[in-house]
C-alpha positions as CSV (number, residue, x, y, z in Angstrom):
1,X,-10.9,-8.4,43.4
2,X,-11.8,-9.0,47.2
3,X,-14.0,-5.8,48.1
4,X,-14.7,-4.8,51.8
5,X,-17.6,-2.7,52.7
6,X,-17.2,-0.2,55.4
7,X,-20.6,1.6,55.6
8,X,-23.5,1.9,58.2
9,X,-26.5,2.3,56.1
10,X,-28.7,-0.7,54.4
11,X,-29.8,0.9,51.4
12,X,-26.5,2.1,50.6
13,X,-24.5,-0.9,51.5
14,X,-26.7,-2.4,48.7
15,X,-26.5,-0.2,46.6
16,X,-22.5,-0.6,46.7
17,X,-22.9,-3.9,46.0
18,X,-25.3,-3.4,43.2
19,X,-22.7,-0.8,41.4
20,X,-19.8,-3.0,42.3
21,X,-21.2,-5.8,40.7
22,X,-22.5,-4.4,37.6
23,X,-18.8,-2.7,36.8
24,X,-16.6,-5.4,37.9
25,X,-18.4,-8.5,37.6
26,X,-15.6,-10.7,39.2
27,X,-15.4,-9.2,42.5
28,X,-16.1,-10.5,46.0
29,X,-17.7,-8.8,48.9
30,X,-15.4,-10.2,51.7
31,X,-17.6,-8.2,54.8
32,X,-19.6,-5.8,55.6
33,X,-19.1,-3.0,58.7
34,X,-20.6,-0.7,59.7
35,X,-18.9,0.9,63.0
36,X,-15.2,1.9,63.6
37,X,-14.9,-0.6,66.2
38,X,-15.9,-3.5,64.0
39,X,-13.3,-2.2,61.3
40,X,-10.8,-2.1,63.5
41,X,-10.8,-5.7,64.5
42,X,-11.7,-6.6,61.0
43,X,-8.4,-5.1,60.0
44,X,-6.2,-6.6,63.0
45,X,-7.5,-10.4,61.8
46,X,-7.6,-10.6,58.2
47,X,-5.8,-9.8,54.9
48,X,-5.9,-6.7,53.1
49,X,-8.7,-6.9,50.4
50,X,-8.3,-5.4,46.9
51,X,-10.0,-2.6,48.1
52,X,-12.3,-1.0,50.5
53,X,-15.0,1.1,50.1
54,X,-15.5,3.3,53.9
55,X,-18.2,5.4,54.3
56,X,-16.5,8.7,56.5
57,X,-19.2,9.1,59.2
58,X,-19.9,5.5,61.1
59,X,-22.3,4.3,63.6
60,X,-20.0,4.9,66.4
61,X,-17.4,8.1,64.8
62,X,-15.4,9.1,62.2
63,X,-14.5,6.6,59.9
64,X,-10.2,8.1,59.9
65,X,-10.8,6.8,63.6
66,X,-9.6,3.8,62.1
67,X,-6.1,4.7,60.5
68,X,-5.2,5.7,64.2
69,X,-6.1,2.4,65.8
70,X,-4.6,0.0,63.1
71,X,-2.7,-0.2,59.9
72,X,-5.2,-0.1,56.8
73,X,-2.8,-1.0,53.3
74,X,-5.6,-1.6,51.0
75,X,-6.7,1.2,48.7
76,X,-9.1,3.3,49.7
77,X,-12.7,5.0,48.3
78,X,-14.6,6.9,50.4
79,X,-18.3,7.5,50.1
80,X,-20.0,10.1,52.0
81,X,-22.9,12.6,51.8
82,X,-20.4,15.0,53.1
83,X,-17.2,17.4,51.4
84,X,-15.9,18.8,54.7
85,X,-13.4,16.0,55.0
86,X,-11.7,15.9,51.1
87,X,-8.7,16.8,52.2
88,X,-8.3,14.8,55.0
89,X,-9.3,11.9,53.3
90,X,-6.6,12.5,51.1
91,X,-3.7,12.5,53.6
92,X,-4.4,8.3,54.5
93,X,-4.5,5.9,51.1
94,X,-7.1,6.9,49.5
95,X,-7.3,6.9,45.8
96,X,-11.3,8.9,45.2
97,X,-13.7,10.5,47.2
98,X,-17.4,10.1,45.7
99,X,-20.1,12.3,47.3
100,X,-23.1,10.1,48.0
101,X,-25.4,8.5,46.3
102,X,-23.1,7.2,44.9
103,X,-23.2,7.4,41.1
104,X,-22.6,4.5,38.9
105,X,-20.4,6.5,36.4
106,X,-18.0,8.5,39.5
107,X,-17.7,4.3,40.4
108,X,-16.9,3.2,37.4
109,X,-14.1,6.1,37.1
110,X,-12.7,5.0,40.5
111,X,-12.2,1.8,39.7
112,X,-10.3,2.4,36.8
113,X,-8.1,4.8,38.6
114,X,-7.3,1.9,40.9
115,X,-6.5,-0.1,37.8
116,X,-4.5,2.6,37.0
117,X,-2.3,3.0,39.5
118,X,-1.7,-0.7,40.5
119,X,1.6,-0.8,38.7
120,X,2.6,2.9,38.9
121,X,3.9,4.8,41.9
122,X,2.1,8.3,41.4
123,X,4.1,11.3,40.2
124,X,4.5,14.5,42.1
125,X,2.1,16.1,39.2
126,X,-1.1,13.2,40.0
127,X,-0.6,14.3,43.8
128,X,-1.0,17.7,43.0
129,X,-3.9,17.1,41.3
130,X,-5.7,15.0,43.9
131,X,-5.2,17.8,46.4
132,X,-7.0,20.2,43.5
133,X,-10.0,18.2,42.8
134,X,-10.2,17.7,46.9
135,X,-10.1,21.6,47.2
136,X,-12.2,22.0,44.4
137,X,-14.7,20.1,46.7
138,X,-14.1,21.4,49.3
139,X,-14.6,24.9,48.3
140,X,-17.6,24.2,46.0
141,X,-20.1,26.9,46.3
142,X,-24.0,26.3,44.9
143,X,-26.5,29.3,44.0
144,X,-27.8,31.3,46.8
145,X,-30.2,32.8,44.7
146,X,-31.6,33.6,41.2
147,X,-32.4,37.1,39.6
148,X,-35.7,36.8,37.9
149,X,-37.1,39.2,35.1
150,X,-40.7,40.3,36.3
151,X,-42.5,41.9,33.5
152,X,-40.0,45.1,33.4
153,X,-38.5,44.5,36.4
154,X,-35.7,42.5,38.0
155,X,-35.8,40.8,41.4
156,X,-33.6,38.0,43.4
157,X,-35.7,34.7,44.6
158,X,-33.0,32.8,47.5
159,X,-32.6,29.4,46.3
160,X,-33.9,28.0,50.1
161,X,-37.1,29.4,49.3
162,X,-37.4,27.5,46.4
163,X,-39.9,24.3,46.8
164,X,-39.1,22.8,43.0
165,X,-38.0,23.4,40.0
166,X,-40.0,21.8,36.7
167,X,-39.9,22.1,33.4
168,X,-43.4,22.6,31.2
169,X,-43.4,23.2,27.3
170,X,-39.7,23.3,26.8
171,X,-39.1,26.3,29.5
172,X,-38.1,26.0,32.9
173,X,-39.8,27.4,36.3
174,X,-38.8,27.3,39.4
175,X,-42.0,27.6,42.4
176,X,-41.7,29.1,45.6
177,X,-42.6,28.6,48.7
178,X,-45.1,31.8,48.6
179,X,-46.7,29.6,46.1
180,X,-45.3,31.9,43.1
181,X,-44.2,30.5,39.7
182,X,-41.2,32.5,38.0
183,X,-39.5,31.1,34.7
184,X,-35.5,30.4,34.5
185,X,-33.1,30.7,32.1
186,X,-31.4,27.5,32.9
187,X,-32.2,24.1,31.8
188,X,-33.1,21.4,34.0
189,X,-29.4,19.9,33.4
190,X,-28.2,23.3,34.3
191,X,-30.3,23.4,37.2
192,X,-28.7,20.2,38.9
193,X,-25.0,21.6,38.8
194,X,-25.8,24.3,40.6
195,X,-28.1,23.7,43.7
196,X,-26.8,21.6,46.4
197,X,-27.3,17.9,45.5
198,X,-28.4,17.4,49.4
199,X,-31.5,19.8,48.7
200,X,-32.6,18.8,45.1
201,X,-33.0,15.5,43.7
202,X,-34.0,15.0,39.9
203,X,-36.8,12.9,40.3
204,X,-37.6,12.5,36.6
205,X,-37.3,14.1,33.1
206,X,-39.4,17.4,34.3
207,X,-38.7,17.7,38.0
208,X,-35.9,18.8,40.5
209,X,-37.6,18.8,43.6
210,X,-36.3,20.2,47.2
211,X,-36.8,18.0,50.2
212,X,-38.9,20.6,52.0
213,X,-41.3,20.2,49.1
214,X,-42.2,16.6,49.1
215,X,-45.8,16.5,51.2
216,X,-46.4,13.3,50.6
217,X,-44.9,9.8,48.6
218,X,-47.1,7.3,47.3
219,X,-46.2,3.6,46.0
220,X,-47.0,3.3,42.5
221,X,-46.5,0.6,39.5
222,X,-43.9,-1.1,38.6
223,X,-42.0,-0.2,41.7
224,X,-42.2,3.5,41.1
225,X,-42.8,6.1,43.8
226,X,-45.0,9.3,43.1
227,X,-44.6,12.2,44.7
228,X,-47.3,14.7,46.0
229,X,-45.6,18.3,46.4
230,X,-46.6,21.4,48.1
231,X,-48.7,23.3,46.0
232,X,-48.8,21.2,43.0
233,X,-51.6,20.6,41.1
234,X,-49.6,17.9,38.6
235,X,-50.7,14.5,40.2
236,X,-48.4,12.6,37.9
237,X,-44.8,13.4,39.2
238,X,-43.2,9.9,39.5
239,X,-40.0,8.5,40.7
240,X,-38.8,5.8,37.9
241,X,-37.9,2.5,39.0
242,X,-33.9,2.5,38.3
243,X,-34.0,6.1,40.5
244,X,-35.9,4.6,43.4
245,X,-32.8,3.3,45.7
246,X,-31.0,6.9,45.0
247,X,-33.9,8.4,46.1
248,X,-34.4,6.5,49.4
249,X,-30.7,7.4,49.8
250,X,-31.2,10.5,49.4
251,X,-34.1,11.0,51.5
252,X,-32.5,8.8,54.8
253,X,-29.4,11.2,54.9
């Protein structure tokens, strides 16, 4: 299978290559690109690969810049940090749309819905359901807040003020920005389906931590990263090695 990368960041250009490898061993990275322009010309001078993987916004525009300047026949998965453009990206050939980073396991399903549809033209009823997962997307709404029990009372903590959330002694907390601790009923797990991915990142086992709460990031052993958050006393919060590269991804959006 001869892959083309379409996608202006490093770290996730590798990390494309990484997943791409691990799940289809046999395939073949024929370029990399990271700008509309490039794609373009790529596309004007050389066969259509197996498949390309496009990144939606590009060095130089919008990465449906390039269905307008050439003819694109390869399948078609775009990765992007974004859901504004789901349905749009469903109107050219596109067979998934995987919000970034990109997991291994929303990958792996891709794939075999490419493998899928090779020798099938899809029905009316698969269309349909394209457009429903796309507006599912699209129209995904996370928590705006949480309603808390205080002692006898109830009150509503907005999810933006929020610095973290951590679990300690099999119940979960989530700590404020007024430096405040209040406890959840919602696991961790829970937790990470419903804040906005783009905000919270599960660092490890005990922590879901915002990016306005990271004061400083440390290298540690073994290729790990720990983390210093506002307000924390806990110096042993620490990035594991295979979450690293999502990390950085997630931090250089």
């Amino acid at each position: 299978m001869n892959v083309l990368i379409i996608e202006d960041e490093p770290l996730a250009v590798q990390r494309l290559e990484t997943l791409v490898g691990d799940i289809h061993p046999g395939a073949n990275i024929v370029s990399r690109i990271d700008s509309v322009k490039k794609s373009v010309q790529w596309f004007k001078s050389n066969p259509s690969p197996d498949l390309v993987l496009m990144d939606i916004q590009l060095a130089d525009g919008i990465s449906f810049q390039i269905f307008e300047q050439c003819e694109v026949n390869a399948p078609v998965i775009f990765t992007t940090a974004y859901d504004e453009y789901a349905l749009k990206a469903f109107k050219v050939n596109s067979i998934d749309y995987i919000l970034k980073p990109v997991d291994k396991t929303d990958l792996a399903n891709a794939l075999r819905k490419l493998e899928s549809l090779k020798n099938a033209q899809p029905t009316q009823t698969q269309l349909m359901q394209s457009i429903t997962q796309a507006m599912q997307m699209l129209t995904r709404k996370y928590k705006e807040r949480f309603v808390i029990k205080v002692g006898e009372h109830l009150k509503t903590v907005d999810t933006k003020s929020i610095l973290y959330f951590y679990s300690q002694e099999k119940t979960t907390f989530c700590h404020t920005s007024d430096n405040r601790n209040y406890i959840l009923d919602y696991t961790l797990e829970q937790l990470e389906t419903l804040v906005d991915p783009t905000d919270y990142f599960r660092a490890n086992r005990k922590y879901l931590v915002g990016n306005n709460s990271i004061q400083d990031i440390i290298s540690y052993t073994n290729s790990r990263l720990r983390l210093v958050l506002k307000n924390s006393q806990d110096n042993d919060i620490i990035v594991a090695r295979e979450r690293v590269q999502d990390f950085r991804l997630w931090l250089d959006r």
